[in-house]
C-alpha positions in Angstrom: -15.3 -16.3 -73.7 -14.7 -19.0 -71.1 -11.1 -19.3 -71.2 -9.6 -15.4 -70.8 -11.9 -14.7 -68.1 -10.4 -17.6 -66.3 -6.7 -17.0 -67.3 -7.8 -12.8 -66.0 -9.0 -14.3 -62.6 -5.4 -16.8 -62.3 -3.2 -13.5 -63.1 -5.3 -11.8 -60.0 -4.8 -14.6 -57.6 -1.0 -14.6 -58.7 -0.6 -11.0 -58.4 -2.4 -10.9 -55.3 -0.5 -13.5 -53.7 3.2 -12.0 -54.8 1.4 -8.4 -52.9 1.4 -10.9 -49.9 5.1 -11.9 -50.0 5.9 -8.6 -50.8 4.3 -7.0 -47.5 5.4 -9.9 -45.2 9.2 -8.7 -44.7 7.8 -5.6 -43.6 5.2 -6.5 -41.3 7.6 -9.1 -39.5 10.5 -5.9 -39.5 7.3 -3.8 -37.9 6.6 -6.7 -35.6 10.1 -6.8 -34.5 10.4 -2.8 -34.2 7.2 -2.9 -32.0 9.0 -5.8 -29.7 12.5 -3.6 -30.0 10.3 -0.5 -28.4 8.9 -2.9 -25.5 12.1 -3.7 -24.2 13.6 0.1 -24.6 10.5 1.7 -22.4 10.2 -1.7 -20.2 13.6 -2.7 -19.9 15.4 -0.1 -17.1 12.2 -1.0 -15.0 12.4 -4.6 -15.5 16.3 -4.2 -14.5 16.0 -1.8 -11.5 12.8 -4.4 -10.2 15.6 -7.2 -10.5 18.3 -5.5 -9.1 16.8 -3.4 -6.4 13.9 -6.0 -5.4 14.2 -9.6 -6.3 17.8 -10.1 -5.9 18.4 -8.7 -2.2 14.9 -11.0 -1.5 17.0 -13.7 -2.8 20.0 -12.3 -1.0 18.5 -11.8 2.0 17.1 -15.3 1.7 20.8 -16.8 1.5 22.0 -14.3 4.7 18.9 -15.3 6.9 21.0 -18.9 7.3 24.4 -17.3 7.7 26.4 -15.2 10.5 26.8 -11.7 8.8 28.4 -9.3 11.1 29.4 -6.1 9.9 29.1 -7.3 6.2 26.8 -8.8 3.5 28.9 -11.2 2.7 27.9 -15.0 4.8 30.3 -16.3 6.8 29.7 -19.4 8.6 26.1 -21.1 8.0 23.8 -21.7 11.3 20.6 -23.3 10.0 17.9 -22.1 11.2 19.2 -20.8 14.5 18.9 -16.9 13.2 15.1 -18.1 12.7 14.7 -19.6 16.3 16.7 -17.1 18.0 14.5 -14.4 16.6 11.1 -16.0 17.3 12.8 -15.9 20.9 13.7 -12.3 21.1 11.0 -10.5 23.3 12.1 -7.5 21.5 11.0 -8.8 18.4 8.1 -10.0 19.7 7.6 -7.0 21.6 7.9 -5.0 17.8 5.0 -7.2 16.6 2.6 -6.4 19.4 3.1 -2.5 18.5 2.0 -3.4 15.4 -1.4 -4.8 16.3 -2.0 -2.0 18.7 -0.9 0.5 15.5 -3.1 -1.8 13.2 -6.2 -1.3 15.9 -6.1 2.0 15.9 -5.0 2.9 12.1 -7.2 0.3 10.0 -10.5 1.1 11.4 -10.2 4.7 11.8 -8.8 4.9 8.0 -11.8 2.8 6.7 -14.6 4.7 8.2 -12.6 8.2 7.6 -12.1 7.4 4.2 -15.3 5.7 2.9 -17.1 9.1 4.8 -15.1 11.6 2.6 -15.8 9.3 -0.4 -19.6 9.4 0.1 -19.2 13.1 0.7 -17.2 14.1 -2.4 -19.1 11.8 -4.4 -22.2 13.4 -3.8 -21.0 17.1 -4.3 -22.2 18.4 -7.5 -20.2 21.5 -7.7 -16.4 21.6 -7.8 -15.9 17.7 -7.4 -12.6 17.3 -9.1 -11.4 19.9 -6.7 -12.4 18.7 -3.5 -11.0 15.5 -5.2 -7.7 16.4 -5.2 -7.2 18.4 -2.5 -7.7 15.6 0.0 -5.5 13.2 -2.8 -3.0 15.6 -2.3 -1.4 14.6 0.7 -0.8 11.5 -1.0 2.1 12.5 -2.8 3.7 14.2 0.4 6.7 12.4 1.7 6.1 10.7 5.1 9.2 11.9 6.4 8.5 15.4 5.3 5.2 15.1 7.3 6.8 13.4 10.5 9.1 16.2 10.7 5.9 18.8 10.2 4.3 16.9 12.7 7.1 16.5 15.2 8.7 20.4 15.0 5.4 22.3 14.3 2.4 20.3 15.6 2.9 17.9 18.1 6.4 19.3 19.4 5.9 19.3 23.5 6.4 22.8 23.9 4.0 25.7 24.3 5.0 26.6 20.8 3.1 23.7 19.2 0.1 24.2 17.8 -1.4 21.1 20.0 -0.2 23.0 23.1 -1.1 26.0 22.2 -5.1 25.0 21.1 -5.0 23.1 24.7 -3.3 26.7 26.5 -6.5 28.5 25.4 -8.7 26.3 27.8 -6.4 26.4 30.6 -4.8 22.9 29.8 -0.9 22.5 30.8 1.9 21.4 28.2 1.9 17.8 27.1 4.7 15.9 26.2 3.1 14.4 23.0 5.7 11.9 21.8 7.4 11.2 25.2 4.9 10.8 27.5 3.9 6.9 28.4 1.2 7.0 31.0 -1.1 7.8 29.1 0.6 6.7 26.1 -0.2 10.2 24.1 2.2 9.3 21.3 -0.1 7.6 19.7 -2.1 10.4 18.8 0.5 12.0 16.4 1.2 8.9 14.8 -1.9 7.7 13.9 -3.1 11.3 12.8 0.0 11.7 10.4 -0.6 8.4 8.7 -4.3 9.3 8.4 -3.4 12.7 6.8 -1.0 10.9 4.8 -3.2 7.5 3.8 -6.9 8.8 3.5 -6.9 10.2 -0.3 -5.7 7.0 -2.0 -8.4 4.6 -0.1 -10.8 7.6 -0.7 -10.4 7.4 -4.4 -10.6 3.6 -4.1 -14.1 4.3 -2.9 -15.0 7.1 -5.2 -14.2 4.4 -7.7 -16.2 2.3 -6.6 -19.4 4.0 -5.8 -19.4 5.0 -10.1 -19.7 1.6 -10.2 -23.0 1.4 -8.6 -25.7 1.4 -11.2 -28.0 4.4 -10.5 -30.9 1.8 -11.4 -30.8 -0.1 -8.0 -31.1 3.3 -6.3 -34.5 3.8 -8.2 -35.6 0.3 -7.4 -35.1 0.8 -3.8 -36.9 4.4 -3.5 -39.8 2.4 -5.8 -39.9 -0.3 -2.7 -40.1 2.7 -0.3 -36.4 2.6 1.3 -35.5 6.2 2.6 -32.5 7.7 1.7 -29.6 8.0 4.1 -28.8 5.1 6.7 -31.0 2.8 5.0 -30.3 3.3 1.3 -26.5 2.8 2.6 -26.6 0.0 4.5 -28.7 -2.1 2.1 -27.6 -0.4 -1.5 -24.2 1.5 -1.0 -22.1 -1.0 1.3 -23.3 -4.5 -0.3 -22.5 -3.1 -3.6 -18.9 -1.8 -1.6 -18.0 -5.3 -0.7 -15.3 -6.0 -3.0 -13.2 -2.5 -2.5 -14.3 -2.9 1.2 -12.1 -6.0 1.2 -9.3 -4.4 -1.0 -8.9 -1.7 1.1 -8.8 -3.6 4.3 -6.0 -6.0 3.1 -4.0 -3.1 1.7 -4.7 -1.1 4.9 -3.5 -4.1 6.9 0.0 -4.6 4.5 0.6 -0.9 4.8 0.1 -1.3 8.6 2.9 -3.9 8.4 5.0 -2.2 6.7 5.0 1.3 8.8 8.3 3.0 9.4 9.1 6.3 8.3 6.1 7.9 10.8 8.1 5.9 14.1 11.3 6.5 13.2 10.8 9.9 12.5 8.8 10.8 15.2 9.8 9.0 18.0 13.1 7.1 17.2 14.2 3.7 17.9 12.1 3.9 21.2 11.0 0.2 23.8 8.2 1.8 24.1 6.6 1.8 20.7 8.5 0.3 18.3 7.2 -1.7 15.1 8.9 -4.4 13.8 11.0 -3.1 10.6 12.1 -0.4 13.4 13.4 -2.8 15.2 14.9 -5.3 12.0 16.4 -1.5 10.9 18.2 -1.3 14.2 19.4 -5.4 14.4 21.1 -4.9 10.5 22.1 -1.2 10.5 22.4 -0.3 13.7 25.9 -0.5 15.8 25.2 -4.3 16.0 25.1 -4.8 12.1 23.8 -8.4 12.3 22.2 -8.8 8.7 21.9 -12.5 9.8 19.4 -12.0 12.1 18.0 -9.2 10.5 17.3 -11.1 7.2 15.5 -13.6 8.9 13.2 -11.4 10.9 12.3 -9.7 7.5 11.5 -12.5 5.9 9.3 -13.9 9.3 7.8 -10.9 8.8 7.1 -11.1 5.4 5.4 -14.9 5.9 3.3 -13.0 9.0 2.0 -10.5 5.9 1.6 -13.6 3.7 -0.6 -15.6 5.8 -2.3 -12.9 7.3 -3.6 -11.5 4.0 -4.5 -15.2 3.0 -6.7 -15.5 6.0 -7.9 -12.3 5.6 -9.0 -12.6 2.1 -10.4 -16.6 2.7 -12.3 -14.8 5.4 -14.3 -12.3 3.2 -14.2 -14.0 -0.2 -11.9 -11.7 -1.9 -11.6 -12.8 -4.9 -14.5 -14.6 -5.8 -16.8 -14.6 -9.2 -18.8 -12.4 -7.2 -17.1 -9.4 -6.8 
């Protein structure tokens, strides 16, 4: 009895094995359709992130050490002399110190603003998606679409304005909003715009944060005797913050950086208040085309954001196990 039991189990094994090398072809074709897929959905964003980001970093690199008037093609190679004369120019200089004035005024006033809304929203038990989106929505408006809102309808000088015309109900003359130096108004209509425009996305970065609270620690505390409201907050809600605090401070800071569209747009290529890739825009596009100098004040810029957001982040601990 012995002996066809044992010859029944061999035939299994052998016909379970050739089942193996059967299916084998077909899961390595599957394999290789899955990896075929990859690149079709992946590969035109792989290709535009190549072509319309890292090579003109790469290009600009190679320009920042070349003369490059009127073209993007190098012409005779200076060194580092595009790098000295632009840590020279008091324009340049001047550009950056806009930027911390800008960065005074927009990363506070976007932190508080937005982490208030967040605790608000978050607590509304009724219609929350709603009131979710509706301050998200700004988000998705274009910022030169809003500069031109703000410049023609809001903040436009004129009595027409709706600035003016609030102030004309109390007896106040017409102000100049984006003109005027002493006192520098201008600021008031860019820093509003980018608050309209900026506040939903670092609101949800909050909301998403406070879901990550455990409700548990709010129970331990009103066990203790804590009262809800300044207290609960400060010792519960903002500890527990910490890490998106940070996040949203450093992307606050690079967006700061980075502002454009809400200058140009508003106020033009202006001494008076005039942030640095306003300034680089006019060097390599302007009537002076000088891509050589432009290139290297981008990328000083871009080592300014580097180290800055290193420090930043060494500062608070971003990063760690921690958070």
């Amino acid at each position: 009895m012995s002996a066809p039991v044992t010859t029944s189990r061999a035939e299994d094994a052998a016909t379970a094995g050739e089942r193996r090398r059967r299916r084998r072809p077909g899961r390595q074709k599957g394999i290789a359709g899955n990896a075929l897929w990859f690149w079709i959905f992946v590969g035109p964003f792989v290709l535009g992130l190549l072509v319309f980001s890292y090579l003109p970093i790469i290009w600009s690199l190679v320009l920042s050490f070349f003369e490059a008037y009127n073209t993007a093609t190098p012409s005779k190679f200076v060194g580092l002399q595009n790098y000295i004369d632009m840590l020279k120019d008091h324009n340049f200089l001047s550009s950056l110190g806009t930027f911390t004035i800008f960065a005074v005024f927009i990363v506070p006033l976007t932190f508080i603003l937005s982490l208030a809304l967040a605790l608000l929203v978050n607590q509304v038990k009724i219609a929350r998606a709603f009131f979710r989106s509706v301050f998200f929505l700004p988000t998705a408006c274009s910022y030169v679409v809003a500069s031109l809102i703000w410049r023609l309808s809001i903040f436009n000088g004129v009595r027409f304005g709706l600035a003016n015309t609030i102030l004309g109900w109390f007896g106040i003359d017409n102000i100049a909003w984006l003109s005027t130096v002493s006192p520098p108004w201008y600021w008031l209509p860019i820093v509003t715009v980018r608050l309209w425009l900026q506040l939903g996305f670092y609101m949800i970065l909050f909301i998403a944060g406070l879901q990550r609270i455990s409700p548990t620690l709010y129970e331990a505390a009103y066990v203790d005797g804590a009262k809800p409201g300044w207290q609960v907050f400060r010792y519960i809600t903002l500890p527990q913050l910490r890490a998106t605090s940070i996040a949203v401070l450093i992307l606050n800071l690079i967006a700061a950086y980075q502002a454009f569209d809400e200058f140009y747009n508003l106020i033009g290529n202006v001494n008076y208040a005039r942030p640095p890739l306003v300034y680089l825009y006019g060097i390599s596009l302007g009537s002076i085309q000088d891509l050589g100098h432009g290139s290297a004040g981008a990328l000083i810029l871009a080592v300014i954001i580097m180290i800055v957001t290193l420090l930043q982040a060494r500062i608070f601990g971003f990063g760690k196990a921690g958070d």
